[in-house]
C-alpha positions as CSV (number, residue, x, y, z in Angstrom):
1,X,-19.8,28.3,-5.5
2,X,-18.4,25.1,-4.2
3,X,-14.7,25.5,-1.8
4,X,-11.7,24.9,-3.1
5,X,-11.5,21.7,-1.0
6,X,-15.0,20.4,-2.4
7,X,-13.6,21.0,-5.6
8,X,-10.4,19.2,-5.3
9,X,-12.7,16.2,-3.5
10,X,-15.1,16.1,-6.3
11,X,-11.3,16.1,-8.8
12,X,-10.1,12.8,-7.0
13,X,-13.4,11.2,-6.5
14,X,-13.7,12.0,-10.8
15,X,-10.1,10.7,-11.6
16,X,-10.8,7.2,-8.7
17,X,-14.0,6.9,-10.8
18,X,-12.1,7.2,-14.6
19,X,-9.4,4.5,-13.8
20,X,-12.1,2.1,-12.0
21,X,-13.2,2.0,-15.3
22,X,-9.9,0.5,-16.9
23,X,-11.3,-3.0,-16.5
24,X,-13.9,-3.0,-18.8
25,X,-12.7,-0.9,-21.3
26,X,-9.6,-3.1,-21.8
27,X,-11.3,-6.1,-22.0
28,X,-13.8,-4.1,-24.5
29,X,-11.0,-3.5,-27.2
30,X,-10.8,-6.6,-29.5
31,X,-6.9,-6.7,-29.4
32,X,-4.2,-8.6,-27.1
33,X,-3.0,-7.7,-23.9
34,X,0.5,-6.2,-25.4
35,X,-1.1,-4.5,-28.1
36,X,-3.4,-2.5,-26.4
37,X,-1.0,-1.6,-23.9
38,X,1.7,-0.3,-25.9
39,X,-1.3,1.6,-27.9
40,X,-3.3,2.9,-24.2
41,X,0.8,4.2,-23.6
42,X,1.4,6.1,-26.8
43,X,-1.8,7.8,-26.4
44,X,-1.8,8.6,-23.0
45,X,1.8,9.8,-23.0
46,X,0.8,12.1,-26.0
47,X,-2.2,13.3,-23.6
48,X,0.3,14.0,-20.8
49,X,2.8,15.6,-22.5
50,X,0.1,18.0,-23.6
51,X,-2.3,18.6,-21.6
52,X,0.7,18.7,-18.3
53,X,3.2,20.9,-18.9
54,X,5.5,19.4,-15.7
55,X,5.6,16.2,-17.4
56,X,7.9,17.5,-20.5
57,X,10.7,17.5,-17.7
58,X,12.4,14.1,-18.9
59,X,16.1,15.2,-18.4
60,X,16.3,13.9,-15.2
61,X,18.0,10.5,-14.6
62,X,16.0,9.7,-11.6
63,X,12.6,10.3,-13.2
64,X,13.7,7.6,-15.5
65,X,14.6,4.9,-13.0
66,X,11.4,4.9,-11.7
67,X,9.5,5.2,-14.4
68,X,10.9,1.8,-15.4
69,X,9.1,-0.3,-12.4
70,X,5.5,1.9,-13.5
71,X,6.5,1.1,-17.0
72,X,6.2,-2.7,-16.2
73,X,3.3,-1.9,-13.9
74,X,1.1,-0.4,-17.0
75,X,2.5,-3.4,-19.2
76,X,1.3,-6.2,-16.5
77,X,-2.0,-4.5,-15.3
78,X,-3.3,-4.7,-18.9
79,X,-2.2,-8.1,-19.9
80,X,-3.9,-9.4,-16.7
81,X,-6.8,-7.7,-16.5
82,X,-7.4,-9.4,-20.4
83,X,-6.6,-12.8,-19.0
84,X,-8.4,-13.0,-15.9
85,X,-11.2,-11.1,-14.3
86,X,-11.0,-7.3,-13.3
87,X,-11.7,-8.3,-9.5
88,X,-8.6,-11.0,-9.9
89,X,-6.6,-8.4,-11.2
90,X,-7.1,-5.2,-9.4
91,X,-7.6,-6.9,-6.4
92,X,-3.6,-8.8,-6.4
93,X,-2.3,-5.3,-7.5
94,X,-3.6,-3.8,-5.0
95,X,-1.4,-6.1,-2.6
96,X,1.4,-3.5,-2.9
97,X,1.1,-2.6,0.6
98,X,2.5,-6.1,1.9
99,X,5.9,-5.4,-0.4
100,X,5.8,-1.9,0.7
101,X,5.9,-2.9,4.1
102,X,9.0,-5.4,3.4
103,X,10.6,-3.3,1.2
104,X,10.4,1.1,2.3
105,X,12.2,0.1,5.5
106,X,15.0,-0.8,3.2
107,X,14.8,1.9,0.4
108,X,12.9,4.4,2.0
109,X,14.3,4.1,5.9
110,X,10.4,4.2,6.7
111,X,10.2,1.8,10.3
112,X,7.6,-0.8,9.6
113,X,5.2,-0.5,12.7
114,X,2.9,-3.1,14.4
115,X,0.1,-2.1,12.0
116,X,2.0,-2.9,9.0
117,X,2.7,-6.1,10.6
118,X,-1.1,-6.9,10.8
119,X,-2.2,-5.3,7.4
120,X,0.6,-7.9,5.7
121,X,-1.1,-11.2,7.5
122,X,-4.2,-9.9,6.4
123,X,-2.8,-9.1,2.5
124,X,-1.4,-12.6,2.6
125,X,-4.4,-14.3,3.6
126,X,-6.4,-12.0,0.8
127,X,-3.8,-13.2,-1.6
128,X,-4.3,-17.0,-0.4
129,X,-8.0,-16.8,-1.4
130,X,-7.5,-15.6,-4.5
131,X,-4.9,-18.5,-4.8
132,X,-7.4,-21.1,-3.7
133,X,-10.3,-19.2,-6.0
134,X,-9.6,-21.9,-8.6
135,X,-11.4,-19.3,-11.1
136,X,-12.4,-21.1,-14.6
137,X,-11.5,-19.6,-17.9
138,X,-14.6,-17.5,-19.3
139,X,-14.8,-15.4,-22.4
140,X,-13.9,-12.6,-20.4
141,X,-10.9,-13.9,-18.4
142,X,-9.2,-16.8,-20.8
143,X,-6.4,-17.7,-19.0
144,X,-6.9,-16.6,-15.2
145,X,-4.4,-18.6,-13.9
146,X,-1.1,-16.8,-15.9
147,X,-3.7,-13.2,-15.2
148,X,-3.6,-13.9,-12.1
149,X,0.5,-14.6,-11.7
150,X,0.8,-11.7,-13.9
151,X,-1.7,-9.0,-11.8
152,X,0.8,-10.5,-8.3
153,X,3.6,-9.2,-10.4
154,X,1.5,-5.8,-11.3
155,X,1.4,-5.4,-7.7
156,X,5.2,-6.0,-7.0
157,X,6.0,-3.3,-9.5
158,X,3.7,-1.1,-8.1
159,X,5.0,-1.3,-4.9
160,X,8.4,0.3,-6.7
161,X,6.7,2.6,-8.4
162,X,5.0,4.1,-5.2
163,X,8.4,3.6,-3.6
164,X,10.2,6.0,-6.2
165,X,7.3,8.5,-6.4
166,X,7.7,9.0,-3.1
167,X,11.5,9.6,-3.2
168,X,10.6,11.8,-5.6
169,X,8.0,14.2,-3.9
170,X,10.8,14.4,-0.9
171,X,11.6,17.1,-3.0
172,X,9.2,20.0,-2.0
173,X,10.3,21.8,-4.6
174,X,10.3,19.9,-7.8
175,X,8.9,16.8,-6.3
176,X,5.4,17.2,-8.0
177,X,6.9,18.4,-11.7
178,X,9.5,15.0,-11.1
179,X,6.3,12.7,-10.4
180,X,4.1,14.3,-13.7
181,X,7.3,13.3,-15.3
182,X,8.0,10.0,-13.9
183,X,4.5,9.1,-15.1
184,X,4.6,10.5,-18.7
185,X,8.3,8.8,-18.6
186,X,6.4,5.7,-17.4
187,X,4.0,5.7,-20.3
188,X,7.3,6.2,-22.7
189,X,9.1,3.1,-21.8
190,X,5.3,1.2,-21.3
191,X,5.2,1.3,-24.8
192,X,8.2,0.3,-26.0
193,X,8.4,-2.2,-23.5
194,X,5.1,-3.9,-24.6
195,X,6.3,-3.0,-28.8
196,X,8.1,-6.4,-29.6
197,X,5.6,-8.4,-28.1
198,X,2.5,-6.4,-29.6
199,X,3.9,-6.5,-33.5
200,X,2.5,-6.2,-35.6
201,X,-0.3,-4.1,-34.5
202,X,-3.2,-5.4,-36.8
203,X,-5.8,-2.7,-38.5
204,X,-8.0,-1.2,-35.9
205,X,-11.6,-0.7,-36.2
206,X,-13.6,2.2,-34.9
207,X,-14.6,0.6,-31.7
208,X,-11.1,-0.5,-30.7
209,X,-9.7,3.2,-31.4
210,X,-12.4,4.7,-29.6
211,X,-11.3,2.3,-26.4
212,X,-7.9,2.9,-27.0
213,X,-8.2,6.7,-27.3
214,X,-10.5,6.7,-24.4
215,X,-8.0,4.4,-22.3
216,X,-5.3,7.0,-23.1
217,X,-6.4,10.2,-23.1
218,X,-9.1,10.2,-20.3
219,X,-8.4,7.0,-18.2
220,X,-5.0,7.8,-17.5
221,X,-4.2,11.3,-19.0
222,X,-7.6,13.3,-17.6
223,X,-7.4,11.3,-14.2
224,X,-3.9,12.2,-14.0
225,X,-4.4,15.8,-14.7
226,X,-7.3,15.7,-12.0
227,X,-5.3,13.7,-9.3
228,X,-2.4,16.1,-9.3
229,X,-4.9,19.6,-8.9
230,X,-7.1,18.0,-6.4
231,X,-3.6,16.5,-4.2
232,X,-2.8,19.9,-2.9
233,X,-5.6,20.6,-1.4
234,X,-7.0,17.7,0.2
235,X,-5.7,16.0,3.8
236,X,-4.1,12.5,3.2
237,X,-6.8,10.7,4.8
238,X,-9.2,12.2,2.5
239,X,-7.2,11.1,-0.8
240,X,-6.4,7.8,0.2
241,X,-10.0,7.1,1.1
242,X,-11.4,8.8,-2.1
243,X,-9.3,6.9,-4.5
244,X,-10.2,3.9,-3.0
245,X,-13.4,4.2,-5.2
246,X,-11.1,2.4,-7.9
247,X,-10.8,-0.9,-6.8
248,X,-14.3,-0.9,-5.2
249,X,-15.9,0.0,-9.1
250,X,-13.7,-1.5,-11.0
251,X,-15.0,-5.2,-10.8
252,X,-18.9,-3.3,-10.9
253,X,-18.2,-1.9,-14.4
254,X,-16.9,-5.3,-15.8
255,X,-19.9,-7.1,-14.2
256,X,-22.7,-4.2,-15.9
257,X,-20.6,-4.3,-19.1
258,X,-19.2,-8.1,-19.6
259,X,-21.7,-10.0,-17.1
260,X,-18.2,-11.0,-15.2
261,X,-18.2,-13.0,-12.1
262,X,-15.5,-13.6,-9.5
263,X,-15.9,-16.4,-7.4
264,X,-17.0,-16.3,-3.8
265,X,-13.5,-16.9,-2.7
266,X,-12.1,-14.2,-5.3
267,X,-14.7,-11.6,-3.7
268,X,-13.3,-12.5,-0.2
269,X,-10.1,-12.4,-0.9
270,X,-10.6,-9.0,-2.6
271,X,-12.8,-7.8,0.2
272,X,-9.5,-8.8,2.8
273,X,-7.6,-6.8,0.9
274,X,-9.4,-3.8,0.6
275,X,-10.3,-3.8,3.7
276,X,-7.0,-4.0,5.0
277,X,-5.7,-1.3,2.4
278,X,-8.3,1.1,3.6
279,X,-7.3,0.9,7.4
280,X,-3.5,1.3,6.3
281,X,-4.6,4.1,4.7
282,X,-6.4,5.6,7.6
283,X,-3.6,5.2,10.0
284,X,-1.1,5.9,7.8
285,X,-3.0,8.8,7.0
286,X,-3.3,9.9,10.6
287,X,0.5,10.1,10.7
288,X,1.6,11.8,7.3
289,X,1.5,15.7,6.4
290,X,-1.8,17.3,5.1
291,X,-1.3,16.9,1.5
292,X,0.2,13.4,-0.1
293,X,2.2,12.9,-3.3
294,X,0.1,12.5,-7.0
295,X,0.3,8.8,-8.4
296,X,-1.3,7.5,-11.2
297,X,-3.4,4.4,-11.1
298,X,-2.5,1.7,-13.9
């Protein structure tokens, strides 16, 4: 019988690998960026609210306010990752750590350290590549330029979203039933907030419901379920390190699925930031309690 630490390994490892496949399944449904956000939202909030019983706790005026910055996360991950390529998009979101370290001194009272310092030049530089990438619209990734302005923003909202899940989880006593609810809140207002621009929502055929259902119920809802069991029983290091499988994959499924490619430049500037990501995470890692606080991935 495998230890309850194997277990909860083998959980994150499951939920990094279900939402490194967003990519390709969003760029799979035949729909615009809008509509299949608000749809992914619906579903997965249904999912949630089902399947997580600490996520029906909504009366909670703080569990709102930030589910408003994860609401725009969910809205602007989708839209970019259907207008430019997943390794654009995933890649620029996953710059959070540069506004993190500008902005959780402020919100947070966290001290930005000398390692910060470095992981930001490095962030910037990744985010100067993709810049200079000077990708070319494919039938994949139409517009990459507005995707790509779109996925910076993804990773600006993300950066509040981590910000207020952590205030949340300060809480050791309701700080894990105030993030599940933060995140099914999230999905709430990610609907609505992508409704006027995703009417009308034309007739759907099998394959698009089958993305759609698969995008909410088991992209986001089943990872979710799996990130918040296997969070209390693995060190930091571990988790951070294990859901770094998403970004890796997340380009590799769009590539096998849509024969996508990045540019050269694009894969540098993604491998920068990656790279630096995973070392923040290490030290930062190193320096935290055992166990972290459950986020979803977009």
């Amino acid at each position: 019988m495998p230890s309850t630490v194997t277990t909860a390994r083998l959980q994150l490892a499951f939920a990094a690998f279900l939402f490194s496949t967003g990519g390709a399944a969003i760029k799979a449904v035949d729909l615009e960026g809008p509509q299949i956000a608000c749809l992914r939202s619906v579903i997965a909030a249904a999912a949630l609210l089902l399947f997580v019983p600490a996520g029906r706790r909504l009366l909670d005026r703080k569990v709102w306010l930030v589910a408003v910055p994860y609401a725009a996360t969910l809205l602007l991950f989708v839209c970019a990752t259907k207008l430019t390529t997943s390794l654009n998009a995933i890649g620029l979101q996953s710059t959070a750590p540069l506004w993190l370290a500008v902005f959780a001194p402020l919100l947070l009272r966290e001290r930005v350290r000398r390692s910060d310092v470095l992981t930001m030049v490095a962030i910037a530089a990744g985010m100067v590549a993709f810049v200079a990438s000077g990708d070319t619209a494919i039938a994949s990734a139409p517009d990459p330029t507005l995707g790509n302005w779109l996925a910076a923003g993804c990773g600006f909202t993300w950066t509040f979203t981590l910000i207020g899940l952590r205030s949340l989880a300060r809480d050791a006593t309701t700080g894990a039933d105030r993030s599940a609810a933060a995140v099914v809140a999230g999905n709430l207002l990610g609907a609505a907030f992508a409704l006027p621009l995703a009417w009308p929502i034309p007739a759907l055929d099998t394959s698009d419901v089958v993305g759609l259902v698969y995008l909410g119920v088991f992209q986001i809802g089943l990872a979710y379920v799996c990130i918040g069991r296997g969070m209390s029983h693995v060190r930091a290091l571990d988790a951070s390190l294990l859901l770094l499988i998403e970004p890796m994959l997340n380009p590799v499924w769009t590539y096998f699925v849509h024969g996508e490619r990045p540019t050269a430049l694009a894969c540098v500037g993604a491998l920068t930031i990656f790279a630096a990501t995973t070392v923040k995470s290490i030290l930062d890692a190193r320096a935290a309690p055992p166990v972290g606080d459950p986020a979803a991935g977009a």
